[in-house]
BADREN-812198 format. One record per residue (C-alpha): x, y, z; residue number from 0. Coordinates in Angstrom, 1 decimal, padded with zeros to 4 digits. Layout:
N
SITE px py pz rogu
SITE X Y Z NUM .
...
This chain:
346
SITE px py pz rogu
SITE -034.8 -017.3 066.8 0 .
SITE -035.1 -020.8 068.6 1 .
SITE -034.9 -019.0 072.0 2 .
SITE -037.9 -016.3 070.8 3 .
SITE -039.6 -019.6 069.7 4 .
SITE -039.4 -021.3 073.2 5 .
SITE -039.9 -018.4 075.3 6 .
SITE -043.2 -017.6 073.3 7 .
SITE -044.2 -021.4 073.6 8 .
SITE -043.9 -021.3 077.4 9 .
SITE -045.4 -017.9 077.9 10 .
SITE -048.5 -019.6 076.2 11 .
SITE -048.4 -022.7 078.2 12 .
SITE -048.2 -020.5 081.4 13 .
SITE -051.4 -018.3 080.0 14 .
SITE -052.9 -021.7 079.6 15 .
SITE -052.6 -022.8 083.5 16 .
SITE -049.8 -025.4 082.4 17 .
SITE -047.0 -024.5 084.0 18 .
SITE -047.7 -020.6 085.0 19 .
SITE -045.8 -021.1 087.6 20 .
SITE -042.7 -023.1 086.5 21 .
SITE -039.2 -021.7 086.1 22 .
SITE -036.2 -022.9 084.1 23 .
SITE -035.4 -026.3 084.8 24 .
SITE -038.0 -027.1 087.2 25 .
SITE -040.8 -029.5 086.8 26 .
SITE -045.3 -028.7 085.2 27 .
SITE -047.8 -030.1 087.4 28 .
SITE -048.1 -032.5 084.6 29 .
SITE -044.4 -033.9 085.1 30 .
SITE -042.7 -032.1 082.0 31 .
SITE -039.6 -030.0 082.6 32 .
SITE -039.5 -026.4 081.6 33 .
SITE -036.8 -025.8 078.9 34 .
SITE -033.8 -024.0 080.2 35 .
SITE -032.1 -021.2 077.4 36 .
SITE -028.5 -021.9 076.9 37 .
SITE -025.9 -020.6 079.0 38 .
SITE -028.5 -019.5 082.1 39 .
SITE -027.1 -022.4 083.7 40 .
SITE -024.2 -021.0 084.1 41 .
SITE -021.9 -023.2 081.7 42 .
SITE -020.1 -021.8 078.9 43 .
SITE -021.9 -023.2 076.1 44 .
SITE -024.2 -020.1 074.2 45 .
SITE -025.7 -022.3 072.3 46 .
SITE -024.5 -022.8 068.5 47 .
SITE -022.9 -020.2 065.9 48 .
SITE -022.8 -019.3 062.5 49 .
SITE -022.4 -022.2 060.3 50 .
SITE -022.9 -025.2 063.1 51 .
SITE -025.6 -027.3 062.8 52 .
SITE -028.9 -027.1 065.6 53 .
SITE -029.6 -030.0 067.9 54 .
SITE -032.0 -031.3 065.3 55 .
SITE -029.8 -031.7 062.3 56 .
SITE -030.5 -028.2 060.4 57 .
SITE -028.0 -025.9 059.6 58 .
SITE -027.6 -022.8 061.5 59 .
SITE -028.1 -019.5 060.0 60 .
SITE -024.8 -018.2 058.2 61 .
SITE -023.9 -014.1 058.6 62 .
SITE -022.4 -012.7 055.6 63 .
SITE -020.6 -009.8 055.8 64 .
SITE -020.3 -007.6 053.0 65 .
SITE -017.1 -005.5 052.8 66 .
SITE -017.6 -004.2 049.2 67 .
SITE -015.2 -004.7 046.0 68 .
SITE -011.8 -005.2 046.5 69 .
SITE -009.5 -002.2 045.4 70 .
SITE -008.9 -002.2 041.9 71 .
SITE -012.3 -004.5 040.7 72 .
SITE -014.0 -003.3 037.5 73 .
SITE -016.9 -004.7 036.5 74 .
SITE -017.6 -006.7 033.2 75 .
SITE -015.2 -009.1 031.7 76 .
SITE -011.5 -008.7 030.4 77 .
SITE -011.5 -007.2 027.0 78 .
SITE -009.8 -010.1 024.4 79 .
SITE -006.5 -010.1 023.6 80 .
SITE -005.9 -008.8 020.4 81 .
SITE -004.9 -011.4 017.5 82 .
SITE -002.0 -010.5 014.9 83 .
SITE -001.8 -011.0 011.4 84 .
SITE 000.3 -013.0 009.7 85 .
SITE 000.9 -015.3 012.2 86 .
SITE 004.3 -015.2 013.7 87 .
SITE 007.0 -016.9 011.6 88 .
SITE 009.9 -016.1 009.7 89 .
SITE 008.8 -014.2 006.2 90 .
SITE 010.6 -011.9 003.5 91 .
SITE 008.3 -008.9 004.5 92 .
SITE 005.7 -008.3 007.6 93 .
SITE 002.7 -006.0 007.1 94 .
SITE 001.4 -007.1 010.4 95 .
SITE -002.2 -006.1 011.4 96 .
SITE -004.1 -006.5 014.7 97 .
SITE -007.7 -007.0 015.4 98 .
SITE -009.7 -007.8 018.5 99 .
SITE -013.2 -009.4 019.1 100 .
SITE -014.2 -007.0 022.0 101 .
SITE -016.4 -004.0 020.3 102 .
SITE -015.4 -000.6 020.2 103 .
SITE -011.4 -002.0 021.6 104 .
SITE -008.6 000.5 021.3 105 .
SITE -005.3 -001.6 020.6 106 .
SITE -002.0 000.4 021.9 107 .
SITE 000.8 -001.5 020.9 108 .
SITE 005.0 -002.2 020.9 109 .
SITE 008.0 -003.3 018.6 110 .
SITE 010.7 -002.9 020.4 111 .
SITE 009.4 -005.8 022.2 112 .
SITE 008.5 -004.2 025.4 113 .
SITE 005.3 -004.2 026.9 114 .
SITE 002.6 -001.7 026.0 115 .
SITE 000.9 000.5 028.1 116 .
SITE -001.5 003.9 028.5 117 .
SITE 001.1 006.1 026.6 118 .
SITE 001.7 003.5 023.4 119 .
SITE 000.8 004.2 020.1 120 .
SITE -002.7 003.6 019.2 121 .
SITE -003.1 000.7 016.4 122 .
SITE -004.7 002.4 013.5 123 .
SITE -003.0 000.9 010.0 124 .
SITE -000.8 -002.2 009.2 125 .
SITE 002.3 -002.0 011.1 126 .
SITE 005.9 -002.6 008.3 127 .
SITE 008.6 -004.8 009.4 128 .
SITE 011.4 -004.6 007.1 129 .
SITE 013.8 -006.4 009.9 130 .
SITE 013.3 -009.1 012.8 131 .
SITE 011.5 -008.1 015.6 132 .
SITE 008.7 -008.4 018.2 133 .
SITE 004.8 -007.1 017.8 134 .
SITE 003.3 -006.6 021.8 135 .
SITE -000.2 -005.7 022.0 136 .
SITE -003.3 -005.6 024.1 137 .
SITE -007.0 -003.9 024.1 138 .
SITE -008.7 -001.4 026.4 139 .
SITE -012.8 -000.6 026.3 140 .
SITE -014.2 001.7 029.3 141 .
SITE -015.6 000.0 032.1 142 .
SITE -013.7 -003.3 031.5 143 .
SITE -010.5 -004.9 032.6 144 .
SITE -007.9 -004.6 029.8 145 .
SITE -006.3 -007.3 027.8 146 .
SITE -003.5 -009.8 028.4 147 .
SITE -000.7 -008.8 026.1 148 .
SITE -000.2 -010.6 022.9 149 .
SITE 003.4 -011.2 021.4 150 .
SITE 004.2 -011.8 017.4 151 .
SITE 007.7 -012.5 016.5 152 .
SITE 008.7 -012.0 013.1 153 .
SITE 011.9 -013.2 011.4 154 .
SITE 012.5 -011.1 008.3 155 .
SITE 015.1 -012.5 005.7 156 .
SITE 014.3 -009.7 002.8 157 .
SITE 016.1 -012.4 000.4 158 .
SITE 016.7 -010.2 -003.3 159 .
SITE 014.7 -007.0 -003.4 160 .
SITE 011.7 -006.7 -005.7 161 .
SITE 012.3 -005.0 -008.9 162 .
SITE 010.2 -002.7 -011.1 163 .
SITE 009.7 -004.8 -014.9 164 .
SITE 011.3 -001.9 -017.0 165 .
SITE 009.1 000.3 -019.6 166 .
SITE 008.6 -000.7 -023.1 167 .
SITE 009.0 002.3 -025.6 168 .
SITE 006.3 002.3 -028.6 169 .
SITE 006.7 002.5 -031.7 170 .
SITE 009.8 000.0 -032.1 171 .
SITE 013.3 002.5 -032.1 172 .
SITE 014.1 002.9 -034.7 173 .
SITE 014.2 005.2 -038.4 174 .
SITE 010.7 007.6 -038.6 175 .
SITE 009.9 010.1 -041.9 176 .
SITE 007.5 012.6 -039.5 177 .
SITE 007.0 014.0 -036.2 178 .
SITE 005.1 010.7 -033.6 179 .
SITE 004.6 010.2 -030.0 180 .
SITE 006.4 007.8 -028.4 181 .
SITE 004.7 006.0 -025.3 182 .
SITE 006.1 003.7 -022.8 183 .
SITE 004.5 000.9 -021.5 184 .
SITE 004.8 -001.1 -018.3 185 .
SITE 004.4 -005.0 -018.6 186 .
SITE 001.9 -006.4 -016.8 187 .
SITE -000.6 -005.7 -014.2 188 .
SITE 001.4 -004.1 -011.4 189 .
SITE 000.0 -004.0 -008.0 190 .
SITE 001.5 -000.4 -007.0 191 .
SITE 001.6 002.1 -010.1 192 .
SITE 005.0 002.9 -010.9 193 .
SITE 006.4 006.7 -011.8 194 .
SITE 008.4 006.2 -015.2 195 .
SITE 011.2 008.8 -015.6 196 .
SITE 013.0 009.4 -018.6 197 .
SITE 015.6 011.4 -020.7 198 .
SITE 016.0 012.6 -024.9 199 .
SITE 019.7 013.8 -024.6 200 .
SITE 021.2 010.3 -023.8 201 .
SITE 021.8 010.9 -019.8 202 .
SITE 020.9 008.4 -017.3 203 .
SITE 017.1 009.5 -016.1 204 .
SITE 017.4 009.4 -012.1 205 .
SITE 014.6 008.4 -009.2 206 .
SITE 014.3 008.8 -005.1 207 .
SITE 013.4 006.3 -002.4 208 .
SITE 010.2 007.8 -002.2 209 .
SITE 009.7 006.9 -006.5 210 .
SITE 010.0 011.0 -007.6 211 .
SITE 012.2 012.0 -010.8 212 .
SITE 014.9 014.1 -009.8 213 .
SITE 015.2 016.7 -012.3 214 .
SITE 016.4 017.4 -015.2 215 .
SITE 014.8 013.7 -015.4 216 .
SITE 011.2 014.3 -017.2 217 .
SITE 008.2 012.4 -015.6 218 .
SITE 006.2 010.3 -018.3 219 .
SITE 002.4 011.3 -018.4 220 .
SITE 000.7 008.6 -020.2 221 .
SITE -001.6 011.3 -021.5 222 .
SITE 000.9 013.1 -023.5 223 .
SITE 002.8 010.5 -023.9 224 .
SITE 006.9 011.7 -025.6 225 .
SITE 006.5 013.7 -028.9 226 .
SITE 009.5 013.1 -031.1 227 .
SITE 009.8 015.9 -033.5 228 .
SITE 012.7 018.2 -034.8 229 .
SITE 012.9 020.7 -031.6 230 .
SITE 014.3 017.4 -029.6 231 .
SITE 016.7 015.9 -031.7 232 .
SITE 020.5 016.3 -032.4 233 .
SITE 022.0 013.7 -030.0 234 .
SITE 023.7 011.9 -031.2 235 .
SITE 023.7 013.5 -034.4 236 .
SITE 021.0 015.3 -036.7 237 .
SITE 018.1 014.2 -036.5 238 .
SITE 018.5 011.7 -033.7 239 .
SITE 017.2 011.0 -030.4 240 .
SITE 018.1 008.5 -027.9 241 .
SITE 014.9 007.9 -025.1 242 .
SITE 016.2 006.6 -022.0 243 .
SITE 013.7 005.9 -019.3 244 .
SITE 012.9 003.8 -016.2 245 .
SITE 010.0 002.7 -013.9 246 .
SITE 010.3 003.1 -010.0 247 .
SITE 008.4 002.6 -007.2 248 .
SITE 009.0 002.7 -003.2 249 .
SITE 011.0 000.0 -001.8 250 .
SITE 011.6 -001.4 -005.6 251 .
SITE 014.7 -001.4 -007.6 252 .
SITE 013.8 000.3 -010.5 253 .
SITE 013.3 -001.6 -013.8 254 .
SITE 015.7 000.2 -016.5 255 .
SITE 014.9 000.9 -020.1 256 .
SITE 017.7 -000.5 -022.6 257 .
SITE 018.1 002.8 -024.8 258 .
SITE 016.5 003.5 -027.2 259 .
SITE 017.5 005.6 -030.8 260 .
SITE 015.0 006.7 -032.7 261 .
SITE 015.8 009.1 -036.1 262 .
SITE 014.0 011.5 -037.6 263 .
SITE 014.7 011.5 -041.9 264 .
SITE 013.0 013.0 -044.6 265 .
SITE 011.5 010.3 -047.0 266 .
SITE 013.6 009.6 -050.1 267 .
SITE 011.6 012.0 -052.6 268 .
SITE 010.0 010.7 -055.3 269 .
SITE 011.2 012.4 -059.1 270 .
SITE 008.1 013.1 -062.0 271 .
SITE 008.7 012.6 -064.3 272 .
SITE 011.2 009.5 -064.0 273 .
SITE 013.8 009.0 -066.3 274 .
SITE 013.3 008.3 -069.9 275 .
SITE 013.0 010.8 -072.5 276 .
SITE 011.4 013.9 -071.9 277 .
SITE 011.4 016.9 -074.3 278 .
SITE 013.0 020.3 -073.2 279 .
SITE 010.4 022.6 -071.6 280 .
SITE 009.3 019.6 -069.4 281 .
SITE 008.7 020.3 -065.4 282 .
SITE 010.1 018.3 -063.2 283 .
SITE 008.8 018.0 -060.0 284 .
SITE 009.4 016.7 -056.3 285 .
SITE 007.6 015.2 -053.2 286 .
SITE 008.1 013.6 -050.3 287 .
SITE 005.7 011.9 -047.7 288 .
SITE 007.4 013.9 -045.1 289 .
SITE 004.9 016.3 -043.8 290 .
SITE 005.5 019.9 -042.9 291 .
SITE 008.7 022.3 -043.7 292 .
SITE 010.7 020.3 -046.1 293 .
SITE 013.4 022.0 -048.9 294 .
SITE 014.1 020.0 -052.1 295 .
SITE 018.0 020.8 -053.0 296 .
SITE 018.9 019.0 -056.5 297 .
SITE 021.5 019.2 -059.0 298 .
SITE 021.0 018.4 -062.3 299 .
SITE 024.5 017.8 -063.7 300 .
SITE 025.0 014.2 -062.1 301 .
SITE 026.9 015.7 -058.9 302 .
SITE 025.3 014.0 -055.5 303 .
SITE 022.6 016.9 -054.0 304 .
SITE 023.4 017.3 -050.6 305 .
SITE 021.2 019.9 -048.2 306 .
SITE 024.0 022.4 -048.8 307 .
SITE 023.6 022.4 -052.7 308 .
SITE 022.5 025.9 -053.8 309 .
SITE 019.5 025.2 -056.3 310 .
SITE 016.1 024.5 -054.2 311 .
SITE 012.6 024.1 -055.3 312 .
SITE 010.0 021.5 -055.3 313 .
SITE 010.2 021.9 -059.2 314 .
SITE 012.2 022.7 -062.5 315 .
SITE 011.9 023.2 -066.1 316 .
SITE 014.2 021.5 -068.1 317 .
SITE 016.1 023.6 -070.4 318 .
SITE 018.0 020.1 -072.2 319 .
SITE 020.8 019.9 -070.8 320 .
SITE 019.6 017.9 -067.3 321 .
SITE 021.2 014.8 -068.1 322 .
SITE 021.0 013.3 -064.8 323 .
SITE 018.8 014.8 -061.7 324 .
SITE 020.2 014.3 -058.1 325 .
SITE 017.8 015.6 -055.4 326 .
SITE 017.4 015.3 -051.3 327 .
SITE 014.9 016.5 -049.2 328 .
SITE 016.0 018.7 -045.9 329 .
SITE 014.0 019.5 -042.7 330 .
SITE 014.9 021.2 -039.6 331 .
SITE 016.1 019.0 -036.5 332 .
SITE 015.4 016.0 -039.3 333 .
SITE 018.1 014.2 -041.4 334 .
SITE 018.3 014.4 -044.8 335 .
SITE 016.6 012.3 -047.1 336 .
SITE 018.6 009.6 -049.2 337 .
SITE 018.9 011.1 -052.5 338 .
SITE 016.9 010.2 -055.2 339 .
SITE 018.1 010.4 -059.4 340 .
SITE 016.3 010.7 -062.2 341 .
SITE 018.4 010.3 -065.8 342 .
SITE 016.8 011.9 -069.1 343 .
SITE 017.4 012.0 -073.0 344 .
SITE 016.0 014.8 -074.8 345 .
């Protein structure tokens, strides 16, 4: 540019008259010397290059040469490096979950504590470790360099294993005159609903890992709920019924049920009239607060009734000679009442 700049400013001096017929290096009429270009002379100096400075202090002009990206150059940033959660550390249980900062970032991750790459699972839930081990992780978004890799250690001492609080049976075990529903109750507020199994013939009600009874174990439905009535009892005995039942869930030890005996019996019946002195011809009659199919078997000549006794009837008419009245009252799949007595004078 400095050359074009002097040649032009002599050409116009020469169209002036100035020095028209001055060459390089010689002198003008006027006594100035014509500018000589670099190197005409003959000497090996061409004058200054890229990035040296002219002969009046100003920087040269610098070339730039532009080769394009480098092989393997993305545009944008690197996506972040995924965070874990709980920080690593020693625990009882992991549930470990990652996140990342970078929108729209799919997270492939490790746990065998290699690294992850293009063919590792894709992070989608909380990841369980129920042992020691590593968590590797990093992020990928389209157009963007991927993530560092992140690394979570765990340490998992389980320590004792969670149990399952065991059911509670109501109504309280125990002696019932009629047919109830028995439900069973789990203390508290748990976190994961439990599955309650249970038995009425006195066996050992069973569960799998995954919390499902394993038949002939019955699963409880709190809707229903356990009906007790005379089709389910005779274990131990007449009339009886042991409930045994537990509550299970995955990965808890299940919570067990202490048995519990409940007995179906016919109420003690009641006698009317009751003993005094009644006059021949008189009925005597029976009840119970037992609901539902019940026999009356009495004897009337001071012998203890029994459900085997042959005279039956929810009444009698007294012929004089019932000195004493001994009655029970008998259901099916119930026991038999206590007896009750009446003792009359005619």
């Amino acid at each position: 540019m400095k050359l074009c700049l002097l040649a032009c400013s002599l050409a116009a001096i020469a169209a002036c008259g100035g020095i028209a017929d001055a060459g390089p290096g010689d002198a003008a009429p006027d006594g100035r010397v014509v500018a000589q270009p670099p190197g005409v002379d003959g000497s090996t100096d061409a004058g200054p290059t890229p990035g040296d400075a002219s002969s009046d202090g100003a920087p040269a002009d610098v070339v730039a040469i532009d080769e394009g990206p480098p092989d393997g150059w993305v545009e944008g940033s690197p996506v972040a490096t995924p965070t874990c959660s709980p920080l690593p550390g020693a625990y009882t249980y992991v549930q470990a979950t990652l996140s990342d900062t970078t929108p729209d970032a799919t997270i492939r991750y490790t746990t065998d504590g290699t690294n992850p790459g293009p063919k590792s699972a894709v992070y989608s839930t909380a990841i369980t470790f129920t042992m020691s081990g590593q968590l590797r992780a990093y992020a990928t978004v389209p157009g963007q360099p991927d993530s560092a890799v992140a690394a979570c250690s765990y340490i998992v001492n389980p320590g004792p294993p969670l149990q399952e609080p065991a059911p509670v049976p109501q109504p309280t075990p125990g002696t019932l005159d009629n047919d109830t529903t028995v439900s069973l109750v789990e203390p508290g507020s748990p976190s994961i609903p439990p599955t309650i199994c249970f038995t009425l013939d006195g066996s050992d009600p069973t569960i799998d890992p995954g919390g499902n009874c394993v038949s002939p174990t019955q699963t409880y439905d709190a809707a229903k709920q356990i009906l007790l009535d005379g089709t389910v009892t005779g274990s131990p005995a007449v009339g009886q019924v042991v409930l045994k039942a537990l509550a299970g869930a995955p990965t808890y030890l299940p919570g067990v049920m202490p048995a519990a005996q409940y007995t179906l019996r016919v109420a003690t019946p009641t006698v009317t009239p009751a003993s005094g002195k009644i006059v021949t011809g008189a009925t005597v009659a029976f009840a119970t607060d037992t609901k539902g199919a019940v026999t009356f078997h009495y004897t009337t000549d001071g012998t203890p009734a029994s459900c085997a006794s042959p005279r039956t009837g929810a009444s009698f008419v007294t012929t004089g000679t019932e000195a004493k009245v001994d009655v029970v009252g008998c259901k099916p799949g119930y026991a038999s009442s206590t007896d009750a007595t009446a003792a009359y004078t005619f």
